[in-house]
VEXDREN-2710 file (C-alpha; in Angstrom, 1 decimal):
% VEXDREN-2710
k/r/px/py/pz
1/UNK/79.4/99.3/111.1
2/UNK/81.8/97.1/112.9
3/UNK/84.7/95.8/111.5
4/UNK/85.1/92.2/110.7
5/UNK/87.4/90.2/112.4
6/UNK/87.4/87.8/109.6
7/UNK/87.1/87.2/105.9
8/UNK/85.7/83.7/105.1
9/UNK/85.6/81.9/102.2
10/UNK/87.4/85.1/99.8
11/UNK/88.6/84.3/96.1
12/UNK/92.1/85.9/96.2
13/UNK/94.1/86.0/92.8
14/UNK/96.7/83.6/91.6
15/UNK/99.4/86.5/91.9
16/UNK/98.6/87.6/95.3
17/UNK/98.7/83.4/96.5
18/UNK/102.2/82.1/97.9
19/UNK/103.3/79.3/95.6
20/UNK/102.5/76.1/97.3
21/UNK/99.3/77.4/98.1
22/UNK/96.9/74.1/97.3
23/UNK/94.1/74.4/94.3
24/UNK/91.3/72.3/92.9
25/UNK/91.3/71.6/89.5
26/UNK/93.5/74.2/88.7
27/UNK/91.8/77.1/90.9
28/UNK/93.4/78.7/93.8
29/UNK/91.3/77.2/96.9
30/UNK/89.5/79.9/99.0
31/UNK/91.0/82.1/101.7
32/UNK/90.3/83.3/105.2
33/UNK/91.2/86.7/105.7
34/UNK/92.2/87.8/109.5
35/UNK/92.0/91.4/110.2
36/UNK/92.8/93.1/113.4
37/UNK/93.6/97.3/114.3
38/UNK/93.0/97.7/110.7
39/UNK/95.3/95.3/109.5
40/UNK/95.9/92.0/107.7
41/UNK/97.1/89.8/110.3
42/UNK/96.7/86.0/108.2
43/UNK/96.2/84.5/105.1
44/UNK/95.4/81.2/104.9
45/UNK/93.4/78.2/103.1
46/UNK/90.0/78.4/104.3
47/UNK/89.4/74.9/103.9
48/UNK/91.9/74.2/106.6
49/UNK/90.4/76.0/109.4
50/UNK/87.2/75.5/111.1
51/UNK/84.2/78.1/110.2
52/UNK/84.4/81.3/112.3
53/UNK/82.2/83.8/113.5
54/UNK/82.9/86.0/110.9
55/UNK/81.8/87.3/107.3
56/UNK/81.0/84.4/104.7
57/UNK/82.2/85.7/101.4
58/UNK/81.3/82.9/99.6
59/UNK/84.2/82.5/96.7
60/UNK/83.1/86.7/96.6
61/UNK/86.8/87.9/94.5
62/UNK/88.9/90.3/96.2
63/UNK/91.2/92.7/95.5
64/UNK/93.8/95.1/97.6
65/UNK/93.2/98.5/97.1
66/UNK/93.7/100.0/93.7
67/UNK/96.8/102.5/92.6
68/UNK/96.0/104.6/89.4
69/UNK/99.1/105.5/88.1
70/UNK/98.5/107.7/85.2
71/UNK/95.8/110.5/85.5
72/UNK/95.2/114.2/84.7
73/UNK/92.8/115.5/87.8
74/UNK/94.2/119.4/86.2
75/UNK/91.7/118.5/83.1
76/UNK/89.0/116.5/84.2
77/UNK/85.7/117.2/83.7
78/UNK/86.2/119.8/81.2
79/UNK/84.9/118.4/77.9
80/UNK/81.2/119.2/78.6
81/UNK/82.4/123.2/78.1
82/UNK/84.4/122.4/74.5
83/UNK/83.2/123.0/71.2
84/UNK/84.0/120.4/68.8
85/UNK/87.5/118.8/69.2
86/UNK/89.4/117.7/65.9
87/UNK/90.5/113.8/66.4
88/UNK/93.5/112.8/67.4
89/UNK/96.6/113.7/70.0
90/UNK/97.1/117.3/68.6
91/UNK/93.7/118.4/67.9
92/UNK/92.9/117.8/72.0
93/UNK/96.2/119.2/72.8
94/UNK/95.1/122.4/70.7
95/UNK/91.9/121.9/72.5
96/UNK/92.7/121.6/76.2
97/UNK/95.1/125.2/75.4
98/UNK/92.1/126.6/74.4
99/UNK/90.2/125.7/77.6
100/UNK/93.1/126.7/79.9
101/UNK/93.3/130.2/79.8
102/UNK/89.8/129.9/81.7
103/UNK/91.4/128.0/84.9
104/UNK/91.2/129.4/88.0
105/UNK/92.3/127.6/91.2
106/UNK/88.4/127.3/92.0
107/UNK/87.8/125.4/89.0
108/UNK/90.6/123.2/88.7
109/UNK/89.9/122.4/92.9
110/UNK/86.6/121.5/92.0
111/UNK/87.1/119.2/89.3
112/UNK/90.0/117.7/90.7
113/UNK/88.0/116.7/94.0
114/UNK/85.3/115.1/91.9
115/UNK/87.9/112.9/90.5
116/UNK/89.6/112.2/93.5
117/UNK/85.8/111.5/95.4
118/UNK/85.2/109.0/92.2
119/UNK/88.9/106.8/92.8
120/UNK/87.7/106.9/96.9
121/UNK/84.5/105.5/96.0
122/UNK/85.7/103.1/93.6
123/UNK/88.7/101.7/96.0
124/UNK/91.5/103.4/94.5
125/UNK/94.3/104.3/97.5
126/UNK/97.1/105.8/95.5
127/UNK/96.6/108.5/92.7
128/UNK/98.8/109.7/90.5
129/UNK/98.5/113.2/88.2
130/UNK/100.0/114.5/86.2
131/UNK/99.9/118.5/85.5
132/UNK/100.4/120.2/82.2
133/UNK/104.0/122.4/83.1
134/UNK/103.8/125.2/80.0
135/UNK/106.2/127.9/80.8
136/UNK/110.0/127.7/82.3
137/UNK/109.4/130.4/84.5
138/UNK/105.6/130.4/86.5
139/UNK/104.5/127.6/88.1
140/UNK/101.1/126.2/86.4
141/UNK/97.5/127.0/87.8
142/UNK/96.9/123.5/89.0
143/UNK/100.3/122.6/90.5
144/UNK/99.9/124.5/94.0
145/UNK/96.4/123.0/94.1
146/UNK/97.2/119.4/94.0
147/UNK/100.2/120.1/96.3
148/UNK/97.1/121.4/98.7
149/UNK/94.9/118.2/97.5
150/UNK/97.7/115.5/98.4
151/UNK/97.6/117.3/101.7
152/UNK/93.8/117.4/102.3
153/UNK/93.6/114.0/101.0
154/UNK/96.5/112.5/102.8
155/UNK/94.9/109.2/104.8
156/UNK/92.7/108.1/102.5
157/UNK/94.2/108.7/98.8
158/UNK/98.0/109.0/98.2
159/UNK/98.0/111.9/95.8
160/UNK/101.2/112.7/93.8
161/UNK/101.5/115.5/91.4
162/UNK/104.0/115.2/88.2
163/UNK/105.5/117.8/86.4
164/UNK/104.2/117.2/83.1
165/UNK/106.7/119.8/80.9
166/UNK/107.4/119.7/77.3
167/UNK/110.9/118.3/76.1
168/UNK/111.9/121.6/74.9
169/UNK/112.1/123.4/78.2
170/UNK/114.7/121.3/78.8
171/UNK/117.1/122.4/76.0
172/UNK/119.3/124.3/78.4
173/UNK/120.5/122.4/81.4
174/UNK/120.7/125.4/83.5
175/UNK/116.7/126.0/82.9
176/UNK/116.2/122.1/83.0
177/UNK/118.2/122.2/86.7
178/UNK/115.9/125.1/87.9
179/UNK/112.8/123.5/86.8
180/UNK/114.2/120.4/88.9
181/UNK/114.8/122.1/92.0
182/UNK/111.0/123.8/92.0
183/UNK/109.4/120.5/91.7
184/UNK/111.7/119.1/94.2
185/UNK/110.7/122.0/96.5
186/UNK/106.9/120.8/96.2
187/UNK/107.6/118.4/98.4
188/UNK/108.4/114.1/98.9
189/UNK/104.9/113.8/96.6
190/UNK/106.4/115.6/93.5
191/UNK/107.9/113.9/90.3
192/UNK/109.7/115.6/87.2
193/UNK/108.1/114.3/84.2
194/UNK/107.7/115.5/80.4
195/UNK/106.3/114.9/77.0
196/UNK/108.9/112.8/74.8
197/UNK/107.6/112.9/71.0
198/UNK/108.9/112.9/67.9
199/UNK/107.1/116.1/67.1
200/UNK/109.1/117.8/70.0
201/UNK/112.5/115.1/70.2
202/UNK/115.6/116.1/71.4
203/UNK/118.3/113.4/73.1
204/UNK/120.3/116.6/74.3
205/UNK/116.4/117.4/76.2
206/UNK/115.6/114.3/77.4
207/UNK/119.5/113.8/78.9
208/UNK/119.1/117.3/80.5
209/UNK/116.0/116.5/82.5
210/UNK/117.1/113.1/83.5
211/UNK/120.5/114.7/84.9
212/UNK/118.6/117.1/86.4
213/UNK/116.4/115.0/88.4
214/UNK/119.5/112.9/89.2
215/UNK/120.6/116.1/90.8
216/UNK/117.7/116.9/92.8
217/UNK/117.1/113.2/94.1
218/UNK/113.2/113.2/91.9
219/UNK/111.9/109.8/90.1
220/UNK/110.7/110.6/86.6
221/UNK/107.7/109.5/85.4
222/UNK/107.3/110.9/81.5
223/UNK/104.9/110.5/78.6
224/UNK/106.9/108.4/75.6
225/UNK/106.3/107.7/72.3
226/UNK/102.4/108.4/72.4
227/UNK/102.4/107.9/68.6
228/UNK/101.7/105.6/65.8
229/UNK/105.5/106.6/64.4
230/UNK/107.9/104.0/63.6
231/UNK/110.9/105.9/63.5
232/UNK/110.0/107.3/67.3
233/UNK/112.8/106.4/69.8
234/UNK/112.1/107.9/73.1
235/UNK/111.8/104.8/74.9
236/UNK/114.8/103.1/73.6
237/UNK/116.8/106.2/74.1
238/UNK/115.7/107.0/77.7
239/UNK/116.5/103.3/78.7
240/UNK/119.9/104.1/77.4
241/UNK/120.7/107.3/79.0
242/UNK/119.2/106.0/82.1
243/UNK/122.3/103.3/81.8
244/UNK/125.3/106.0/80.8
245/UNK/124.0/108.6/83.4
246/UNK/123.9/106.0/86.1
247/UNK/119.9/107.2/86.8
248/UNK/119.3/105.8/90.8
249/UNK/115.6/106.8/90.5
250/UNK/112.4/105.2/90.0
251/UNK/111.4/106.1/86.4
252/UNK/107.8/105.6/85.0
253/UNK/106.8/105.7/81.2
254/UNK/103.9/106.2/80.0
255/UNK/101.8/105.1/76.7
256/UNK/104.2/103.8/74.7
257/UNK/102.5/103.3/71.3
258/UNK/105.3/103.6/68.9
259/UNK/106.3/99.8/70.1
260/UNK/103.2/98.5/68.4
261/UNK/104.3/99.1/65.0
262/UNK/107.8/98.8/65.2
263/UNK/109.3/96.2/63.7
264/UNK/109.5/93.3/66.4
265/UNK/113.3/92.7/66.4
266/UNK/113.3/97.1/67.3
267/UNK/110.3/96.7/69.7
268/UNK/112.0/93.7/71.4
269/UNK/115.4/95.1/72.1
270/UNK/113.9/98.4/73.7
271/UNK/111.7/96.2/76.1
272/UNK/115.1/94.3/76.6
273/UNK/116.8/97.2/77.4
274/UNK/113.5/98.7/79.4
275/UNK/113.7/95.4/82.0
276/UNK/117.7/95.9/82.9
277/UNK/117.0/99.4/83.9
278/UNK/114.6/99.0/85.1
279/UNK/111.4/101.3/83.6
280/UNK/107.9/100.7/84.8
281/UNK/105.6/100.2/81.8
282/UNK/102.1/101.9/82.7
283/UNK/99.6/101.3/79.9
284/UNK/96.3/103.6/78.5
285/UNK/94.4/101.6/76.5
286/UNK/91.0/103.9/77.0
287/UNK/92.6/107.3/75.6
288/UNK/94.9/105.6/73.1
289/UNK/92.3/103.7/71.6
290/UNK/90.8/106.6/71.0
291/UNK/93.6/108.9/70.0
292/UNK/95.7/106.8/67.7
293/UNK/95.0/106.2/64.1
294/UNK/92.1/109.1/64.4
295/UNK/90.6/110.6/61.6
296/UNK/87.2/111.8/61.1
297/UNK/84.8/109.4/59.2
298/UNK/87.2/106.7/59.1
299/UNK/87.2/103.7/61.2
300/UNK/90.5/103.3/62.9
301/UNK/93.0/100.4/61.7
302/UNK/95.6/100.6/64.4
303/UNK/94.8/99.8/68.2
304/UNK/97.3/102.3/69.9
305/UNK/98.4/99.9/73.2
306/UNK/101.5/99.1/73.9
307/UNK/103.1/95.8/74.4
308/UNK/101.7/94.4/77.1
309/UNK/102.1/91.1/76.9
310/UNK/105.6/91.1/75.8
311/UNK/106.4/93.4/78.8
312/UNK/104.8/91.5/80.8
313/UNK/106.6/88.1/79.6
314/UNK/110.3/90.0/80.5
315/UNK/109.4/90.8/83.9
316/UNK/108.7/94.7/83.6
317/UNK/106.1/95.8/85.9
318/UNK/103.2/96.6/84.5
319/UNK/100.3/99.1/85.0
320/UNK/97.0/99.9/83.5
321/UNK/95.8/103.4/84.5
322/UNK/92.5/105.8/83.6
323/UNK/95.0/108.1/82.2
324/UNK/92.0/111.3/80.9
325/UNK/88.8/111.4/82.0
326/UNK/85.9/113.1/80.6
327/UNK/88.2/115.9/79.1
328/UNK/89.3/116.2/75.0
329/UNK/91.8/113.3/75.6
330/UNK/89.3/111.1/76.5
331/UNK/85.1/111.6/76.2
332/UNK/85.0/108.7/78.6
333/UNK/85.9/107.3/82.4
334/UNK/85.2/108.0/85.8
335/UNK/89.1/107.3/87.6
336/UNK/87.9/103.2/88.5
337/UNK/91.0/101.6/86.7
338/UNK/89.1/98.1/86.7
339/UNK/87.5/99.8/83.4
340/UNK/90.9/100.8/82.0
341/UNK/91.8/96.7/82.7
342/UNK/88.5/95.7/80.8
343/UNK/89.0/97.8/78.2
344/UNK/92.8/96.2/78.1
345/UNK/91.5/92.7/78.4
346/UNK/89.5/92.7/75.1
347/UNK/92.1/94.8/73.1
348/UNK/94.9/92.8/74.1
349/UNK/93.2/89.8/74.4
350/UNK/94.5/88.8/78.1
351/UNK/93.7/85.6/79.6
352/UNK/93.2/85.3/82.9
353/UNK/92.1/88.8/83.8
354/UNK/91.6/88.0/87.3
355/UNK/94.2/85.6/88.5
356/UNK/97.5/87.4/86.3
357/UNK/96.4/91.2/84.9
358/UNK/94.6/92.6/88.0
359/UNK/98.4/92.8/89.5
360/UNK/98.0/95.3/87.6
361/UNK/96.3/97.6/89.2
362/UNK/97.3/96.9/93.0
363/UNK/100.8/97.1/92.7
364/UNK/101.7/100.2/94.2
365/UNK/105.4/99.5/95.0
366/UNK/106.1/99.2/91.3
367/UNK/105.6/103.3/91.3
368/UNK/108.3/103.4/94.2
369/UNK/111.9/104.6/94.2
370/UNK/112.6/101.2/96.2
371/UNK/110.6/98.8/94.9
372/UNK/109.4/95.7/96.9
373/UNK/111.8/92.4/96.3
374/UNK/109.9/90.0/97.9
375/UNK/106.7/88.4/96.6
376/UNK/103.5/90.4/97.3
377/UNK/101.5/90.1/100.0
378/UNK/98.0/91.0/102.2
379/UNK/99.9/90.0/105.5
380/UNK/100.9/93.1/107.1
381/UNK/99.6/95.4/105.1
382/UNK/96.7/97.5/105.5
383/UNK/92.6/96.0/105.4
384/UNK/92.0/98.4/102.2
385/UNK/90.3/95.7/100.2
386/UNK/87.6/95.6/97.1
387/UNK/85.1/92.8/97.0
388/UNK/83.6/92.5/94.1
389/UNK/79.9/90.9/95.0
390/UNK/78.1/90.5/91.6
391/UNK/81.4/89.3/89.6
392/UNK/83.0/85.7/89.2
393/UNK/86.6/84.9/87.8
394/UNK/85.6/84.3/84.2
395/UNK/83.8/87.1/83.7
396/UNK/85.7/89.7/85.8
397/UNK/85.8/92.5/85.2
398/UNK/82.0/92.3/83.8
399/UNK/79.7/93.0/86.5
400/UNK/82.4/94.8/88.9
401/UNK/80.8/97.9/89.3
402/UNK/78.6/96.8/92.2
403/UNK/81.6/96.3/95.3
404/UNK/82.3/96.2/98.8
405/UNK/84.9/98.7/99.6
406/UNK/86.9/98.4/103.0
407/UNK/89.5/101.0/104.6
408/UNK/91.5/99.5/107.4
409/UNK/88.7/96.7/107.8
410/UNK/86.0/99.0/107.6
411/UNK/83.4/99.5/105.0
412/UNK/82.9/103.0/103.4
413/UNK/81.2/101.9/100.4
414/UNK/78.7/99.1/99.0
415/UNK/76.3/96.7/101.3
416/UNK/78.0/94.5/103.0
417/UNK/74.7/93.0/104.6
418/UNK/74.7/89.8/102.4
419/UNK/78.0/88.4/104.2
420/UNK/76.6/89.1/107.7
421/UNK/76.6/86.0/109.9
422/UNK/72.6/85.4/110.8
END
């Protein structure tokens, strides 16, 4: 199928708009979108320019290309061989050991590919993984094979692989240092991460690993606070040793629960601190809804996300990511963040879902060591866009499953045949 030249008529979100652009009644007017080699070449109000002799979207919504920022490819797929799996965080932790002394690099390969086929299909560009890291000294079953995916996939899905180690291994800062240097030695697509819980918590740890990944030049991108516990202080303690250490990274936390029943003057001052560091917030409302407050026979009272809005109100970039799919973490998903956003959008009761949160799932330079300073932007960047045919701004994201999905102006998934001049 050709590529089109042009993009008539597209409903772009509020966030993605320059500020003067001009609205009716309140709503962003349409866009024309000009592509050329593959590109975004223009932006501008369609009602300004003359019809062309390209595709008629008709007020279709459109979306860049979508960055998943939180996923475990090592344990997708694997609930469907589990026996039962007691609720909560630490009955699918005890689960998912269980279920990994069966992993080959066969069967990790395989269920990582159908996870990275689903994000392709769905309109996902940029993946990121994180991989269970168990032992101080052998490298985990799955590691080398996403270092071979990111490879295989390179093109068409950014792939990067996190070292997902538990705080303890980081007790010694000779052991946290070596650890540090074999991620770094997986090459630019590797990050040092870890699991920062009360059940495990150590500030001596957590210092140790962030020192160490000073050393080796890695961004951090760690699991905090993924608990219902008051008293847990990850968050707040990372964003302060970030500060003393002089941290130059890009650091990502993940989950966050604890900030959703602190008390607010607590919860407030750590997202204070989280903004001047800065720490990108990336948020899992499918698995923690699930995982928090989980008891057998008991109806959950606690919602398990994170602050969104109040991170959002400071200025901390924000993501909402798939985070476990189809594994013990998570019965559910299929890596299309748009259903971690839904899912968000009722929980947290977000207005706007379209026009303000879907930022929230194209904003790939929030994960990067050098974030972009300028507004965002389609001009110049790549034609990897999602049109979402069957969907309208007050209802999105209901009815988004059926889209368009173009790669450097070109379709690879969805009929396009509905915007095709007659």
């Amino acid at each position: 199928m050709n590529a089109p030249a042009l993009l008539d008529n597209a409903r772009l979100p509020r966030w993605l708009l320059p500020a003067d652009w001009p609205q009716r009644h309140g709503v962003p007017e349409l866009a024309r979108i000009g592509i050329e080699a593959g590109r975004v070449w223009s932006v501008q109000p369609a009602r300004d320019i003359t019809p062309g002799a390209g595709w008629d979207l008709a007020g279709t919504l459109a979306l860049p290309a979508f960055v998943d920022a939180h996923t475990h490819l090592d344990k997708a797929f694997t609930l469907a061989r589990m026996q039962k799996v007691q609720p909560g965080l630490l009955g699918a932790i005890d689960a998912m050991l269980a279920d990994r002394v069966h992993w080959t690099p066969a069967d990790v390969r395989e269920r990582a590919s159908r996870g990275l086929q689903w994000a392709w299909a769905c309109g996902t560009a940029h993946v990121r993984t994180h991989v269970d890291w168990w032992e101080p000294d052998a490298l985990p079953t799955a590691w080398p094979v996403m270092a071979e995916l990111a490879q295989e996939w390179a093109g068409r899905v950014r792939l990067e692989q996190v070292a997902l180690i538990k705080l303890p291994l980081f007790e010694d800062a000779s052991q946290a240092l070596r650890l540090a240097r074999q991620v770094k030695a997986t090459g630019a697509h590797a990050l040092l991460g870890g699991f920062v819980h009360s059940t495990n918590w150590s500030e001596n740890a957590l210092r140790n690993l962030l020192v160490a990944a000073q050393a080796c030049e890695l961004d951090i991108d760690l699991h905090v606070d993924e608990e219902l516990d008051a008293s847990a202080v990850g968050l707040q303690t990372t964003a302060r040793l970030l500060r003393e250490i002089g941290y130059e990274g890009r650091v990502v936390c993940g989950h966050l629960c604890a900030l959703a029943v602190q008390p607010e003057a607590q919860a407030f001052a750590t997202l204070d601190a989280v903004a001047r560091a800065p720490i990108t917030v990336v948020s899992l409302p499918a698995t923690n809804l699930l995982l928090q407050d989980a008891v057998t026979g008991r109806t959950p009272r606690q919602r398990g996300i994170t602050l969104v809005k109040e991170a959002h109100a400071r200025g901390i970039p924000l993501l909402f990511a798939s985070d476990n799919v189809q594994d013990p973490f998570c019965r559910l998903g299929s890596f299309d963040p748009v259903e971690a956003l839904g899912t968000a959008a009722l929980v947290a009761q977000l207005d706007e879902p379209f026009d303000t949160w879907s930022q929230a799932l194209c904003r790939s330079d929030w994960l990067e060591r050098t974030p972009a300073t300028t507004a965002p932007t389609l001009v110049g960047a790549k034609a990897d866009l999602v049109l979402f045919t069957q969907a309208d701004r007050h209802g999105w994201p209901s009815r988004s499953a059926a889209r368009v999905v173009l790669r450097d102006g070109r379709v690879t998934h969805g009929d396009a045949s509905p915007f095709f001049p007659e």
